[in-house]
Each structure stands twice: as C-alpha cells, then as structure tokens.
FIFIDREN-542019 format. One line per field, with one value per residue (C-alpha): z, y, x; chain; residue number from 0. Coordinates in Angstrom, 3 decimals. Layout:
BEGIN
Z c(Z, ...)
Y c(Y, ...)
X c(X, ...)
ch c(A, ...)
i c(NUM, ...)
***
This chain:
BEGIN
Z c(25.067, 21.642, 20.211, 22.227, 25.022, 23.673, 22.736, 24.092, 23.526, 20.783, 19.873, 16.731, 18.595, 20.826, 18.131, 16.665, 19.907, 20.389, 17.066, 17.501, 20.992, 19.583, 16.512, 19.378, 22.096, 20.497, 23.767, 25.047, 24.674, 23.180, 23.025, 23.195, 26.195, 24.030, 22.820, 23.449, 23.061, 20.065, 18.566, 19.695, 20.633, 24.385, 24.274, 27.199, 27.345, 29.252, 29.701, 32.095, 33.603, 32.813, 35.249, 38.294, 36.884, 38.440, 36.629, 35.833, 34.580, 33.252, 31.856, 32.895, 33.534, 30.287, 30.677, 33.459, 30.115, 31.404, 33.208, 29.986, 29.157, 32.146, 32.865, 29.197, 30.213, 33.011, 30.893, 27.749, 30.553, 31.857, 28.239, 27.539, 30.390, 30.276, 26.458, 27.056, 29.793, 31.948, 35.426, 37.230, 40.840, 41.081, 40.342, 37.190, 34.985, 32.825, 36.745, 37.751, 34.935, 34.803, 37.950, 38.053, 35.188, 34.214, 32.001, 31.162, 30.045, 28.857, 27.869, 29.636, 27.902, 24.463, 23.521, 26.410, 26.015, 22.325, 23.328, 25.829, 23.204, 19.987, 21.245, 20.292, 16.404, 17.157, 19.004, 15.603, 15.931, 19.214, 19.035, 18.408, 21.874, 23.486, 22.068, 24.529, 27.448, 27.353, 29.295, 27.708, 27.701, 27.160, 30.333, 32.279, 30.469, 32.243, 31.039, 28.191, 25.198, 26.662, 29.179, 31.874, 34.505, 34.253, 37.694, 39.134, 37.250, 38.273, 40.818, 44.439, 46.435, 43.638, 44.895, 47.843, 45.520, 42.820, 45.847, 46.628, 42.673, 43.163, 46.595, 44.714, 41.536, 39.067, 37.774, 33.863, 31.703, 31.926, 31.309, 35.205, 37.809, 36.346, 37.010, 34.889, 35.682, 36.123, 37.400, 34.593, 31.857, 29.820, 27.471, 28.311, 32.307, 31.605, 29.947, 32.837, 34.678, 32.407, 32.041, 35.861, 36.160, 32.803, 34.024, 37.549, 38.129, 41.690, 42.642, 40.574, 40.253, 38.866, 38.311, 38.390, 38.933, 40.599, 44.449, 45.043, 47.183, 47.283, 48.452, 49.637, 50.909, 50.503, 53.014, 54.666, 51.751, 52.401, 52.626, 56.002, 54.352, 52.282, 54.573, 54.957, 51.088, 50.555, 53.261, 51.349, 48.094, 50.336, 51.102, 47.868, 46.186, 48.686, 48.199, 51.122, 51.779, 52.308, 52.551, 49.545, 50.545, 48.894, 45.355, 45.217, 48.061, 46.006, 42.277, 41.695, 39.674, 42.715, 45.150, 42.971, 42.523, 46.038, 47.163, 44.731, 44.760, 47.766, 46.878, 46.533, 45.059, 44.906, 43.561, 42.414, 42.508, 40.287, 40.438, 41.782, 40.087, 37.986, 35.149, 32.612, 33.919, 31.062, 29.617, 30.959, 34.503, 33.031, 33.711, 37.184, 37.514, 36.208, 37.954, 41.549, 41.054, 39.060, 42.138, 43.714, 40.345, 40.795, 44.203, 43.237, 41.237, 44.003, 46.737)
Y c(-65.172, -63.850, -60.436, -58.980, -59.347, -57.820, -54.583, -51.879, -53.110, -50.554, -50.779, -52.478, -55.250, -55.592, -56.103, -58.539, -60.324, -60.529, -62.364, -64.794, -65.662, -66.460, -68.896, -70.222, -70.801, -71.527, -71.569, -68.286, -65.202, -62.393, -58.931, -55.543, -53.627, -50.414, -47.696, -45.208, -41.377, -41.822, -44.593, -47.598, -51.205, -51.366, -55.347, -58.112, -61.337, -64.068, -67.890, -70.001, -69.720, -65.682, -65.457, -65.569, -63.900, -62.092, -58.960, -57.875, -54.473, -53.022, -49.759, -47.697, -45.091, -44.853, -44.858, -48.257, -50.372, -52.841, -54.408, -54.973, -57.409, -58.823, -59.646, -60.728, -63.223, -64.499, -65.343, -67.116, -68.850, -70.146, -70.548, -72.769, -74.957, -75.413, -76.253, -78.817, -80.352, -79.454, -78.949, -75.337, -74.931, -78.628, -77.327, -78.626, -76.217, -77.367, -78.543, -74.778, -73.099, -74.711, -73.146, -70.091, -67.636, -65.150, -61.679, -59.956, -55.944, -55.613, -52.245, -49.886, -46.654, -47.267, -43.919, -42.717, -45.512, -44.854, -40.707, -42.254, -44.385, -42.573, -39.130, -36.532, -37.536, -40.550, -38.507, -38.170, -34.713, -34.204, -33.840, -30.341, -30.390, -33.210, -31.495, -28.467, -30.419, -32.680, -31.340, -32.062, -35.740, -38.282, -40.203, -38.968, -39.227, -41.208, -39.421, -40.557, -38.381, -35.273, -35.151, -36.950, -39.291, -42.390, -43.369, -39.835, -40.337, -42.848, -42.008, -42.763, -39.685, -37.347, -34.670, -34.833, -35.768, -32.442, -30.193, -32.168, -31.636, -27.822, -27.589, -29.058, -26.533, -29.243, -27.511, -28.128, -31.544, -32.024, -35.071, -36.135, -36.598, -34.267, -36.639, -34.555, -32.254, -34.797, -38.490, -41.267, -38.412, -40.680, -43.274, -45.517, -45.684, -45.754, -49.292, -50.375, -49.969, -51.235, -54.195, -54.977, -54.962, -56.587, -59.387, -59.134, -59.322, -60.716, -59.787, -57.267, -56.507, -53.140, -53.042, -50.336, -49.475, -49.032, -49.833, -53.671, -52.690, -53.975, -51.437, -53.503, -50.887, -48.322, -46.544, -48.698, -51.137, -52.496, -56.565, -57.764, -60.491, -57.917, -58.090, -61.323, -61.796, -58.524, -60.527, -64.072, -61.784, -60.532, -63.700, -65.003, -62.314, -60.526, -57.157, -54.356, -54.411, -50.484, -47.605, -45.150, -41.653, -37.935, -37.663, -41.901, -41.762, -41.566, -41.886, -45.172, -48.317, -49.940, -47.223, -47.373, -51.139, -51.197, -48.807, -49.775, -53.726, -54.418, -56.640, -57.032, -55.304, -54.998, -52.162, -54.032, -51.590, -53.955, -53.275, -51.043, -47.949, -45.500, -45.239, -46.190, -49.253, -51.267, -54.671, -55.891, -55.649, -58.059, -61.903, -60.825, -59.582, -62.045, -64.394, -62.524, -62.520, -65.832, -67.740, -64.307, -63.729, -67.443, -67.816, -64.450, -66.321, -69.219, -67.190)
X c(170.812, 169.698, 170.393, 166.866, 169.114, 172.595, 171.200, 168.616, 165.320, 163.774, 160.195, 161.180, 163.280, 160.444, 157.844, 160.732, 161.043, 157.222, 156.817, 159.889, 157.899, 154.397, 155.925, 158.128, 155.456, 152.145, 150.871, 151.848, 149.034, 149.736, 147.875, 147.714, 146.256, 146.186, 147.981, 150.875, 150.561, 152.522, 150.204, 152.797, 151.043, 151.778, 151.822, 150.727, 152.342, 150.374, 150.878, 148.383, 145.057, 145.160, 142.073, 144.347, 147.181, 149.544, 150.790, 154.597, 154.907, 158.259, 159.653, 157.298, 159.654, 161.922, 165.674, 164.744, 164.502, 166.551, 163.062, 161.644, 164.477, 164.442, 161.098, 160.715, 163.939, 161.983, 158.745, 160.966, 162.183, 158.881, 157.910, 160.782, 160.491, 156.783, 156.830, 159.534, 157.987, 160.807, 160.262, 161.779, 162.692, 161.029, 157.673, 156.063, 154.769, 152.118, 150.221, 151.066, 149.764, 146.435, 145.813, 147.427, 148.793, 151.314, 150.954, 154.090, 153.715, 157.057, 157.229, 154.639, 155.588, 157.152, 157.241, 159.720, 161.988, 162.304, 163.074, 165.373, 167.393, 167.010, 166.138, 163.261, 163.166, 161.586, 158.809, 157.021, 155.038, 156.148, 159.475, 159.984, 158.040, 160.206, 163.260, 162.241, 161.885, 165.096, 168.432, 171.665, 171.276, 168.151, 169.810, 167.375, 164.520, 161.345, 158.426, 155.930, 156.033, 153.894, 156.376, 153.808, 155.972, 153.713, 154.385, 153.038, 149.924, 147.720, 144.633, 146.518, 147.311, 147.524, 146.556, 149.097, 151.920, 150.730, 151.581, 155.070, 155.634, 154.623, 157.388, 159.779, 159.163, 158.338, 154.908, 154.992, 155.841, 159.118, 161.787, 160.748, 158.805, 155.522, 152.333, 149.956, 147.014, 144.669, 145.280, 145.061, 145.053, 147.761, 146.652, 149.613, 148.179, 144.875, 145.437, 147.474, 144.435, 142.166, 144.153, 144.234, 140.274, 139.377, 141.588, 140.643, 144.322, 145.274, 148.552, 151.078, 154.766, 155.946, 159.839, 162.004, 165.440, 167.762, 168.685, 167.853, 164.717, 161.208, 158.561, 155.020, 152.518, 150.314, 147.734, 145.261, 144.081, 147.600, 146.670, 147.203, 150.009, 151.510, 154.611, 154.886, 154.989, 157.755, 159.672, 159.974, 160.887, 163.758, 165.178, 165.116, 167.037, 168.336, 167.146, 165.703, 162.378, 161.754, 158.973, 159.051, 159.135, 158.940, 157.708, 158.219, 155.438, 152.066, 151.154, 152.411, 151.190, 151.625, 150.068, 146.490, 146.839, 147.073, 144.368, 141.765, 141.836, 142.830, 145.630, 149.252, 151.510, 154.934, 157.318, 160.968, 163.541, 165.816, 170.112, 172.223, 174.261, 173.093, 170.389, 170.030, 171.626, 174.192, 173.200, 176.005, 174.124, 171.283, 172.998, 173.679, 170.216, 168.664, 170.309, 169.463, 166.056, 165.368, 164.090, 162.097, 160.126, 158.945, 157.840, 156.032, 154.083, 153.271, 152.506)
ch c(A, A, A, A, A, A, A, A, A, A, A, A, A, A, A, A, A, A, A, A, A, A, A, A, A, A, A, A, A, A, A, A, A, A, A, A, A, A, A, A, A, A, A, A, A, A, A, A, A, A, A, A, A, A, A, A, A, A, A, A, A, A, A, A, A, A, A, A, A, A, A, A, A, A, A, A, A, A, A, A, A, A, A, A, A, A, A, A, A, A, A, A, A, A, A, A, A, A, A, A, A, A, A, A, A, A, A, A, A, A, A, A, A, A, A, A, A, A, A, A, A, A, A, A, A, A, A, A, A, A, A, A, A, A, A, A, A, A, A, A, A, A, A, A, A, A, A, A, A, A, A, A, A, A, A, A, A, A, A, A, A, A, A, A, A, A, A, A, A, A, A, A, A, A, A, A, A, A, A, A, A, A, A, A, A, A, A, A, A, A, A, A, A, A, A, A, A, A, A, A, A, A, A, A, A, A, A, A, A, A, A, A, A, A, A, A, A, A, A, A, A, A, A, A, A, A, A, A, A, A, A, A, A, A, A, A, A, A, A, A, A, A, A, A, A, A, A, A, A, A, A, A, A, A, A, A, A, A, A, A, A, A, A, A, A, A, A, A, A, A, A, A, A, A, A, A, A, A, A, A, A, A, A, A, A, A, A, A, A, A, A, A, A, A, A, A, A, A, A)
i c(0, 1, 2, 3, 4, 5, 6, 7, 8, 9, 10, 11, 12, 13, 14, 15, 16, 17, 18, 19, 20, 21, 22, 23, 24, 25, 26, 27, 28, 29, 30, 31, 32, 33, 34, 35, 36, 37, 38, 39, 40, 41, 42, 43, 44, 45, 46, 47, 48, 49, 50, 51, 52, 53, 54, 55, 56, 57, 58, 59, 60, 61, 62, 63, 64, 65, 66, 67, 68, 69, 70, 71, 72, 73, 74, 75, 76, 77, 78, 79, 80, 81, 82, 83, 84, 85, 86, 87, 88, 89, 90, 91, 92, 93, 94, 95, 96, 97, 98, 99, 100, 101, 102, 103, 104, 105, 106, 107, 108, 109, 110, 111, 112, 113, 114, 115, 116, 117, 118, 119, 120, 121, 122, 123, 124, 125, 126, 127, 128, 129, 130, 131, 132, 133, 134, 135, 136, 137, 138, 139, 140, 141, 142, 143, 144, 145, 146, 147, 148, 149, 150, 151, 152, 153, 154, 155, 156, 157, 158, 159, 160, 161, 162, 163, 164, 165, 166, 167, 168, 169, 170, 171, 172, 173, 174, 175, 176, 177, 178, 179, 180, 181, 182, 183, 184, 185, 186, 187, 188, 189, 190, 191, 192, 193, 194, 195, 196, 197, 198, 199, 200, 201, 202, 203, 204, 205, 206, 207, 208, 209, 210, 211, 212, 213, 214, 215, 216, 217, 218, 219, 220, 221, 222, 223, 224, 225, 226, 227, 228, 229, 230, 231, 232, 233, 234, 235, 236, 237, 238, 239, 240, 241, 242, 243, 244, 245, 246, 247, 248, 249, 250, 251, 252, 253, 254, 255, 256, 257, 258, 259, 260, 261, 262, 263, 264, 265, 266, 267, 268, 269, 270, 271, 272, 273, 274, 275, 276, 277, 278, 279, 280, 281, 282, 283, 284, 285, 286, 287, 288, 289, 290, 291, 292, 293, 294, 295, 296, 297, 298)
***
C-alpha cells in the first residue's frame, strides 16, 4: 500500500491520491458531484458503463474515515486489474465493465473529516462556531461543518426521526446525530442525491462503521430481492445482516435511496471496536470484504 493508506486520509491526501489515480488509470472517471459547506470538491470516482452503476459512498459521517480508504482500496484494485488485463475472482474485467460500472464517492463530507482530524481551525470561518459545538475531543465528531449529521438529513422519515432527536434532547447542531431543520438543507447531501438521479444509479452502498453488520431495508419500497442480496453479502464477508433501530432508523442515504428509487441499497457497517477506527484495522478489512464488495457489483 502507498502512503494514502498509512495515514488518515486529509482532504489534501485525498486530492493527492485522486491525481496519482487519473495519471495512473487513464481510463478511470473522475469528477466532482459538488461542493462541501466549506467550499471542498466532494469528488466521484467511476470506471465502466457509468449508466448502470452502482454507487459506494464513504465517510459520510466524519470520524468513520476509514471507508474512504477502503473503498478507494477496492476501486485501485479494480483499476489495477482491469488496466492489466488481469482477471479478479475469475471474472474478466474489461467484459464486466462494458456492461456494468462502478462510481466511488470517497469522501462524502470533507469538511467533518478534516474537523475530525485537524480540529475546528480547519473549519475556515466556522470554526469559532465548530469550536462551540465540539466536547473535549474531535473523536466523536460526525457532523458536516454546521454541525448537521449528514445521515439524519436526507428526505426519508424525517419528520419521525426530528421528534426521536427532540426525545432524546438533541434539538440544536451539535457534533452528532442533529439532521437539520429541513431535510436535504446541506449542500454535501443534496449532491448525493443529485448524483444518484443524474446517473440513474441502480443499486448503492453507503459504508459506515463500526459493528460488521449490513442493514437492507427501508419501509415498503424495500425491493422484493433486497434480502436475498443482504444475505449473499453475509456470506461473503461474514458480517450480520440486521434492522437499524432508534435515531439509525430513518434519515439515511440508504433510507431515501431506498424509498425514492425503488432499489437497493445497502448500509455497510464496516469493523468492529470503537471510532474512529485505527489504520491498522484497514488490511483486515479489506481483506473481509474484498470478495462482498465484488459480487455487489454482479448482483
């Protein structure tokens, strides 16, 4: 592994890694879906046919930046092996992408996992206002940089999950867990969704950690295979297939992807322990969840 994946992944040793990709693999796409509160590029990375792509979204909650390494690991692998005619789990590449694609959004809200490395000086104008809202440590820090918990926010249940925020006292932006006054009032989701309907994206994974759990439904737009699929992700990595519940229960990437297309998706709870988890988690990982981030792609 290079030196993306010995250290956290800043924004600058994202942008780094970005550019080391594209003179690497010609081939792969590379764009950017919009921007972050704080005026940060949130990038997409795409090999194949990107009109029947499925959709891998990491750290959108901050201090779980270990799935932006990961699922950047995963597509330099594919990128590797395609470009070098090389073929993985016996499937050959360059046949499977001309059907079927790939886009990577590495790092959903670069903002937060900048406040959750570096702090609330790297908040720009907002830190004073970040500053305010942080507890003794950034540890805990999953929020964008008003304070808005990205994965409360978008347009699924929100106004059951506001009054589970209100019972459980969380009524103002905070480090966690606030979803906003308004569903999709955050720059950062509102390309996230934008992205999934200019692309017509057909299947998504969001991934989180921690607890080696996959979570497959939502309400009744839940697809009729949607177990089937969560079930052949279990048994190639091993991991629960469970039901959310409390304030994990509504707001989600996955709960709107769900609800509005009609589709799969798939919530990846990656590792086990307690975030932010170390780099030195990543091999194992990686290794876990190899085969599983594949046949996602197949199925």
């Amino acid at each position: 592994m290079d030196q993306f994946y010995q250290n956290p992944p800043t924004y600058e040793l994202l942008c780094d890694k970005v550019q080391q990709m594209k003179n690497t693999y010609p081939h792969m796409r590379n764009f950017s879906i919009g921007k972050s509160v704080l005026g940060r590029k949130i990038f997409a990375l795409g090999i194949g046919n990107l009109k029947n792509a499925t959709l891998f979204v990491a750290a959108i909650h901050a201090q779980e930046w270990l799935t932006c390494m990961l699922v950047t690991h995963f597509l330099e692998d594919l990128c590797y092996h395609e470009q070098n005619q090389k073929p993985l789990f016996d499937t050959n590449l360059t046949d499977m992408f001309a059907e079927r694609g790939l886009i990577v959004v590495p790092m959903a809200n670069p903002d937060g996992v900048e406040i959750a490395l570096n702090g609330a000086a790297s908040a720009k104008h907002l830190r004073r206002q970040v500053g305010r809202m942080l507890t003794a440590s950034t540890r805990s820090w999953q929020a964008n940089a008003r304070g808005i918990d990205l994965n409360h926010n978008f347009n699924a249940g929100f106004q059951e999950l506001k009054a589970m925020e209100r019972a459980a006292g969380i009524t103002r932006p905070c480090e966690r867990q606030f979803g906003g006054y308004t569903p999709q009032s955050e720059p950062e989701t509102r390309a996230l969704v934008h992205l999934c309907l200019g692309l017509n994206i057909k299947k998504l994974l969001a991934f989180h950690s921690q607890g080696e759990e996959i979570y497959y439904s939502y309400g009744p737009n839940t697809p009729k295979n949607a177990k089937m699929i969560a079930d052949a992700l279990k048994a190639s990595s091993g991991y629960q297939v469970m039901n959310p519940t409390g304030l994990a229960s509504h707001g989600g990437l996955k709960d709107w992807f769900i609800n509005h297309t009609h589709r799969n998706g798939f919530t990846i709870e990656i590792g086990k322990g307690e975030n932010p988890l170390p780099i030195s988690d990543l091999p194992g990982i990686y290794h876990k969840l190899r085969e599983m981030m594949f046949i996602s792609l197949l199925i």
